[in-house]
MIDO-31266 format. One record per residue (C-alpha): residue number from 1; residue in three letters; x, y, z. Coordinates in Angstrom, 3 decimals. Layout:
% MIDO-31266
r num: NUM | residu: ALA | xx: X | yy: Y | zz: Z
...
This chain:
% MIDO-31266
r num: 1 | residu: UNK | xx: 101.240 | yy: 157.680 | zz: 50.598
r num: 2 | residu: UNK | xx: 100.401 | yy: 153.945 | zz: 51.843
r num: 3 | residu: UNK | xx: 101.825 | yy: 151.157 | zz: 51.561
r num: 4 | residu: UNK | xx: 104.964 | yy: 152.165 | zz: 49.619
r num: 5 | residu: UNK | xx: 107.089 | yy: 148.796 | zz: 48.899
r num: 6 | residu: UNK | xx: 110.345 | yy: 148.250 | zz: 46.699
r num: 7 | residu: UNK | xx: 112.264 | yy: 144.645 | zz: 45.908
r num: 8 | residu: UNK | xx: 115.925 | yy: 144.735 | zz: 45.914
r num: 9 | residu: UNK | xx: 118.333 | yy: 142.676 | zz: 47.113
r num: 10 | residu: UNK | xx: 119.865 | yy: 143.014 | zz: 50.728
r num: 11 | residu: UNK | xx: 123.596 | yy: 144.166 | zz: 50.529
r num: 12 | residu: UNK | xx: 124.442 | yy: 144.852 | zz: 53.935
r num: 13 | residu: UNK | xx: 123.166 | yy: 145.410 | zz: 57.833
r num: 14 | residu: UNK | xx: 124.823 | yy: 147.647 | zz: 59.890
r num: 15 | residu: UNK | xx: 125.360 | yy: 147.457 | zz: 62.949
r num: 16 | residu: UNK | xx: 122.881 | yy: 148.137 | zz: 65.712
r num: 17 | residu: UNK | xx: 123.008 | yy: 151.594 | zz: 67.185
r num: 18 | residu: UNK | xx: 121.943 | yy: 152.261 | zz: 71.009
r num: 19 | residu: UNK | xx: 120.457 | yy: 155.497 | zz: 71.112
r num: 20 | residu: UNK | xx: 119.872 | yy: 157.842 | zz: 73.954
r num: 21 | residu: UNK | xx: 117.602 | yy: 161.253 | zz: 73.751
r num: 22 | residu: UNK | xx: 118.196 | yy: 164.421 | zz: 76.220
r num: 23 | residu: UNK | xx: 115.235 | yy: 163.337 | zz: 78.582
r num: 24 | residu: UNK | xx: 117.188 | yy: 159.789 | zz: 78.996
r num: 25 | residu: UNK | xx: 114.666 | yy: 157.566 | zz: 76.513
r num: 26 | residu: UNK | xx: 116.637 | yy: 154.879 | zz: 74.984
r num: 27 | residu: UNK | xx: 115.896 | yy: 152.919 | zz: 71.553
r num: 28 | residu: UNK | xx: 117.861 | yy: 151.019 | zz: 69.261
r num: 29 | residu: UNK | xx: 117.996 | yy: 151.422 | zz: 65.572
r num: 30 | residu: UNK | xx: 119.654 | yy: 149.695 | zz: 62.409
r num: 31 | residu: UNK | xx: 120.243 | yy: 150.417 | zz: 59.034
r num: 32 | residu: UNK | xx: 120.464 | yy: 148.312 | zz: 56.125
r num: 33 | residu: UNK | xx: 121.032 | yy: 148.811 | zz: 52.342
r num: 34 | residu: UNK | xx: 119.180 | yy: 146.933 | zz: 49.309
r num: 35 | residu: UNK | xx: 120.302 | yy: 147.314 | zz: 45.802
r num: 36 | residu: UNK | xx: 116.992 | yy: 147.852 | zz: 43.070
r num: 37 | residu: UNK | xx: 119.188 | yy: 146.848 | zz: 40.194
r num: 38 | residu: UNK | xx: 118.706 | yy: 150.622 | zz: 38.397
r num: 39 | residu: UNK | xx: 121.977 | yy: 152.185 | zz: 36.308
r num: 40 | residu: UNK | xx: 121.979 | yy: 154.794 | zz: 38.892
r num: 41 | residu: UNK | xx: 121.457 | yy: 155.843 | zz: 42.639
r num: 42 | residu: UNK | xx: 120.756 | yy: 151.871 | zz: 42.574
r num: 43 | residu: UNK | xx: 121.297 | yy: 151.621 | zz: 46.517
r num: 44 | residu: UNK | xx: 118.637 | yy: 152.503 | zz: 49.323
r num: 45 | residu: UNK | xx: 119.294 | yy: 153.016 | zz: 52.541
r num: 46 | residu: UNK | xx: 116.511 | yy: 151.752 | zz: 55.095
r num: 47 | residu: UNK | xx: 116.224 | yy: 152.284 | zz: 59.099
r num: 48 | residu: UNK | xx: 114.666 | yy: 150.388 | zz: 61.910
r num: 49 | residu: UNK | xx: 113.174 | yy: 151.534 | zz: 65.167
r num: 50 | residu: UNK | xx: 113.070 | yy: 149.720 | zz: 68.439
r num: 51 | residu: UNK | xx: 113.572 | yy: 145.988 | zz: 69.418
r num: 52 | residu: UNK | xx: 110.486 | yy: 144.558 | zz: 67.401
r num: 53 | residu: UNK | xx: 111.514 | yy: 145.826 | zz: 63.910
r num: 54 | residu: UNK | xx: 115.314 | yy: 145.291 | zz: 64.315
r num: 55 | residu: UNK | xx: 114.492 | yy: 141.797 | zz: 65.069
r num: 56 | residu: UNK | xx: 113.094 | yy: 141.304 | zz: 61.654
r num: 57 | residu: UNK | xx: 116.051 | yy: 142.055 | zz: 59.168
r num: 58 | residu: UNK | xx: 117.572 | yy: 139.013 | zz: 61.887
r num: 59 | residu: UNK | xx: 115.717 | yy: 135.960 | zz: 59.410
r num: 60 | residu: UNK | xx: 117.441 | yy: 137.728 | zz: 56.303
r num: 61 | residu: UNK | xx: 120.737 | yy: 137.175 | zz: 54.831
r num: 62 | residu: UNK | xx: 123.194 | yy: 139.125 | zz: 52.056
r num: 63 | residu: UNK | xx: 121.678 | yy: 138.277 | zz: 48.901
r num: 64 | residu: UNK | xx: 118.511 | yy: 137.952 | zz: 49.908
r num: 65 | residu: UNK | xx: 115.741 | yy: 139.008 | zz: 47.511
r num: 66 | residu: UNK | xx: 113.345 | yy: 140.997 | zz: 49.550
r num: 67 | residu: UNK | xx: 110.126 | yy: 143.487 | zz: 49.667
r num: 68 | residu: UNK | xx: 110.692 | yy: 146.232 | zz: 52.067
r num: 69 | residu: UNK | xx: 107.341 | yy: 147.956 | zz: 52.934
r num: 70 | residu: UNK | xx: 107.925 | yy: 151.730 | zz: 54.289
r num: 71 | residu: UNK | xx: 106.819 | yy: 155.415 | zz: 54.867
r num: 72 | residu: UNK | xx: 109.011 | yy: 158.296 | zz: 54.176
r num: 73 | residu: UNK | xx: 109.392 | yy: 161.072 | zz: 55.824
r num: 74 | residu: UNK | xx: 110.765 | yy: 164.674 | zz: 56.317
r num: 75 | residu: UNK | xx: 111.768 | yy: 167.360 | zz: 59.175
r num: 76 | residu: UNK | xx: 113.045 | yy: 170.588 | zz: 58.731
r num: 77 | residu: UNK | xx: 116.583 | yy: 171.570 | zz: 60.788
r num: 78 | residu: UNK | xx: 118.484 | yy: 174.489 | zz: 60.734
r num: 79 | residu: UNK | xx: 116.633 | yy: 175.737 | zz: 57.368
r num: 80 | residu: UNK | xx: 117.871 | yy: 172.227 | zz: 56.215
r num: 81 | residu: UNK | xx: 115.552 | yy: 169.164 | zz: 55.524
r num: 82 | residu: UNK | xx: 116.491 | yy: 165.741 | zz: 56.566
r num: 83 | residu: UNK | xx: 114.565 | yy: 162.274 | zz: 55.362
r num: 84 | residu: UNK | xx: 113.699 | yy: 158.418 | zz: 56.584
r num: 85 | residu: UNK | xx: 113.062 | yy: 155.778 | zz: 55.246
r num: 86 | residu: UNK | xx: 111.117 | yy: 154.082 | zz: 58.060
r num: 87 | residu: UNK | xx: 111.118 | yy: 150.190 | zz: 57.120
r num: 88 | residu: UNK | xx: 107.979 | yy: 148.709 | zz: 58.816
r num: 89 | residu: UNK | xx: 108.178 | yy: 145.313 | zz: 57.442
r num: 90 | residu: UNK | xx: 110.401 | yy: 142.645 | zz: 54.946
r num: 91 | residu: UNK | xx: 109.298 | yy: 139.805 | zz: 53.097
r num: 92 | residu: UNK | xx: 110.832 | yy: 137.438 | zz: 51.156
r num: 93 | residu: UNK | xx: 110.164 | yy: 138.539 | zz: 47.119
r num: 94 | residu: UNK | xx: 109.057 | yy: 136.221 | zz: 44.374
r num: 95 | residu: UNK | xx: 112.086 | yy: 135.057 | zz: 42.981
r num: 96 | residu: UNK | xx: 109.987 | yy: 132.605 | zz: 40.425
r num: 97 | residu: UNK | xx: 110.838 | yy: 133.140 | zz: 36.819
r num: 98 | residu: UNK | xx: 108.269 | yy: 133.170 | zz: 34.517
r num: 99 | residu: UNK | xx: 108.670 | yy: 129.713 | zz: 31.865
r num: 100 | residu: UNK | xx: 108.525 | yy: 132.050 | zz: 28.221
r num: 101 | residu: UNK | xx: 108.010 | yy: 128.404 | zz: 27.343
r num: 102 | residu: UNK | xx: 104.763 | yy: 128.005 | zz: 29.572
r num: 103 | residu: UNK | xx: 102.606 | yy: 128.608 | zz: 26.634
r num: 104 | residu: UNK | xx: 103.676 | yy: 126.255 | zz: 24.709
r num: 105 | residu: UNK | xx: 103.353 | yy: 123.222 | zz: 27.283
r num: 106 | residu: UNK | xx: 100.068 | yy: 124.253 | zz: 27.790
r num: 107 | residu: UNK | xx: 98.454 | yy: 123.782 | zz: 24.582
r num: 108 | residu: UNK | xx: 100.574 | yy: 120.507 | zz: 24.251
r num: 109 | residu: UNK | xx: 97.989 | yy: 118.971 | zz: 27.192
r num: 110 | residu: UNK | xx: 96.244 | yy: 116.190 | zz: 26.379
r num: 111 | residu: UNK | xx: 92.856 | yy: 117.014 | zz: 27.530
């Protein structure tokens, strides 16, 4: 699965976490939610990895309309199985409305 990509709008950031392995390895990480605008399960719940990718969700605001692009993925636990949702990058999405009038003005062109 490449480039997977949804549009929702941004909901909420949470705050940053600092994050610290056995072997000492640091990272940060945040999560954020967008909402798809479906009847149900309508929220997903995205994470970011390291300084580079938290500092993109920083240009984006609640209520943004946005593109998230992402991979999923799975591990295994304790006979349990755990998923991501890696964000990798966020765009602004199209919020242009198609004129249903745009048709119409078209064949009314002079030439």
């Amino acid at each position: 699965m490449n480039n997977l990509s949804i549009i929702g709008t941004l909901t909420k950031k949470n705050q940053i976490e600092n994050i610290e392995n056995k072997e000492g390895k640091k990272w940060i990480k945040q999560t954020f939610l967008i909402d798809i605008g479906q009847d149900y399960n309508s929220t997903i719940c995205f994470q970011l990895f390291g300084d580079e990718k938290v500092k993109i969700l920083e240009s984006f605001n609640i209520g943004d309309k946005i593109e998230v692009f992402f991979n999923i993925s799975s591990r295994e636990y304790n006979n349990r199985y755990y998923h991501n949702i890696d964000a990798w990058k966020i765009i602004h999405a199209n919020n242009s409305k198609v004129n249903p009038n745009a048709e119409n003005e078209e064949d009314e062109l002079p030439f």
